[in-house]
N, C-alpha and C positions, 0 to 999 in steps of 0.2 A: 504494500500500500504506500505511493509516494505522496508526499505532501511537498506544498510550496510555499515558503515564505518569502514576502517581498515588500520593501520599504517604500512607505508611499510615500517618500520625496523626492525619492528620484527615478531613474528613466533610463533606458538603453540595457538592462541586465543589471546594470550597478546594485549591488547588497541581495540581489538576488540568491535564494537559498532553496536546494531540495535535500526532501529525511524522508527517514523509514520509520526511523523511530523518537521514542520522546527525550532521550537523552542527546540527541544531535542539534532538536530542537533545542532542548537547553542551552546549549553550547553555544549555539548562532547569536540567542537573546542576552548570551552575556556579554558576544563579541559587539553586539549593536551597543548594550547600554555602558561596556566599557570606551569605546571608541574605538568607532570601523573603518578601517584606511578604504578610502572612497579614490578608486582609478578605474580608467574609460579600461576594455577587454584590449584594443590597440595598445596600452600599454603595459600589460600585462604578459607574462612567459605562460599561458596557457595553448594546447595544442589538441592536435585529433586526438592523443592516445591517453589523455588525462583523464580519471576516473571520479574525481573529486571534486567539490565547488574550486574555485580561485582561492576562493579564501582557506580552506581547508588546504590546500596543495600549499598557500605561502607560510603555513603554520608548521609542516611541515621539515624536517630538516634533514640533511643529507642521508643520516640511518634509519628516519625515520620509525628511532625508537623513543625518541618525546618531542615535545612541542616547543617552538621558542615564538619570541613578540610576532605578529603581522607584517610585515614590511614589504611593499609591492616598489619596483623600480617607477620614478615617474608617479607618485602617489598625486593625488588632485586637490584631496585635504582629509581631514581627518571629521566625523559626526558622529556624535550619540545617537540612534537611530530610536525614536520613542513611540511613531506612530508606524504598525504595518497590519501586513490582511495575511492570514495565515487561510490557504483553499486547499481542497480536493484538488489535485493532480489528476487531470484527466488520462486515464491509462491506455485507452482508445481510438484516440483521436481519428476524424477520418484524416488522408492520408493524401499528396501528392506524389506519385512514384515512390511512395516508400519517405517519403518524406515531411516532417510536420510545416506546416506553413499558418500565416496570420492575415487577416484582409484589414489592407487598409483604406478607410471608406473617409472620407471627406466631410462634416457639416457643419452649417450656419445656424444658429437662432439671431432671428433679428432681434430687435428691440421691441419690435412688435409680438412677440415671443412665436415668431414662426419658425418651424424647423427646415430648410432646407438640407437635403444630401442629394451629394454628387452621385451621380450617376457613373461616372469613369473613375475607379479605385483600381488598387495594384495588388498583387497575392506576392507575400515575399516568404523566403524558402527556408529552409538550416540548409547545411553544407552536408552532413550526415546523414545515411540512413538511420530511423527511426527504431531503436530499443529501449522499450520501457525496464530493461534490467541495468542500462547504466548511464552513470549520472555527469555525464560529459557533456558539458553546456551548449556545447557546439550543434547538440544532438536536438537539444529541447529548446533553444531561445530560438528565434528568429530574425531577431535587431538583427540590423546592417555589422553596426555596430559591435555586437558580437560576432558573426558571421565571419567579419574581413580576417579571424585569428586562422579560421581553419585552411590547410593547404586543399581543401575541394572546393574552397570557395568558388563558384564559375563553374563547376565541373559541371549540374546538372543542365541548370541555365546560366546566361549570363548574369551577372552582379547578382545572384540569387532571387530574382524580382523577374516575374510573369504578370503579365492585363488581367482585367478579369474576363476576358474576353475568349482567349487561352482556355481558365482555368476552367469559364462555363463550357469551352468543347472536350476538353476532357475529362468532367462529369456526366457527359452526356452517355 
């Protein structure tokens, strides 16, 4: 059963977190309330073959028989992270080629509180095929952003980003 935690202050994958269980959770809510070194995925040493969050892998140390401080190269700043949304992990997801992907749809409310949405949105892709058994971020985000780490980036499509127009013929 995966779970997801993710801070609702920022964007792009940043402090993003997946568990199995309630002791990893732990761990994550004390790295937020101690201070979470906050870096973009481009400046981060993460790769296709990482099994861990970022932050788990920078904790990490050479023998990986204990843990030392957080330190990412390029850090962006440091936040006590105090609001997030802990969800269900979709285990399921449908599926581009094997791949998880995200729509992004465009809208307006006026002031008149009208909703307008765009009509022309983009599907963007992960780099990885899709296993709900590990936890390699490359696999499950789909930020650009994230994306640009992995060496498949472009492999499937190009920049990892399809129309919806694509996406609606290959649902069909």
């Amino acid at each position: 059963s995966l779970w997801m935690l993710k801070p609702s202050c920022l964007n792009r994958g940043r402090g993003l977190e997946l568990f199995t269980e309630l002791t990893e959770l732990d761990e994550f809510l004390k790295l937020y309330s101690k201070g979470y070194e906050v870096t973009e995925f481009a400046n981060m040493e993460y790769n296709d073959e990482d099994e861990v969050s970022p932050a788990v892998k920078a904790l990490m140390n050479k023998d990986k028989s204990r843990t030392q401080p957080l330190v990412y190269k390029n850090t962006d700043y440091r936040t006590k992270i105090t609001h997030f949304v802990i969800q269900k992990y979709i285990e399921k997801p449908m599926l581009y080629k094997n791949h998880k992907f995200d729509l992004r749809v465009f809208s307006l409310m006026t002031h008149e509180n009208e909703l307008l949405v765009f009509g022309d949105c983009y599907v963007r892709l992960s780099s990885l095929p899709y296993d709900p058994e590990k936890k390699n971020y490359l696999i499950h985000l789909t930020n650009n952003a994230v994306q640009v780490r992995s060496n498949a980036y472009g492999s499937l499509v190009k920049g990892n980003i399809i129309s919806i127009r694509e996406f609606e013929e290959y649902c069909i």
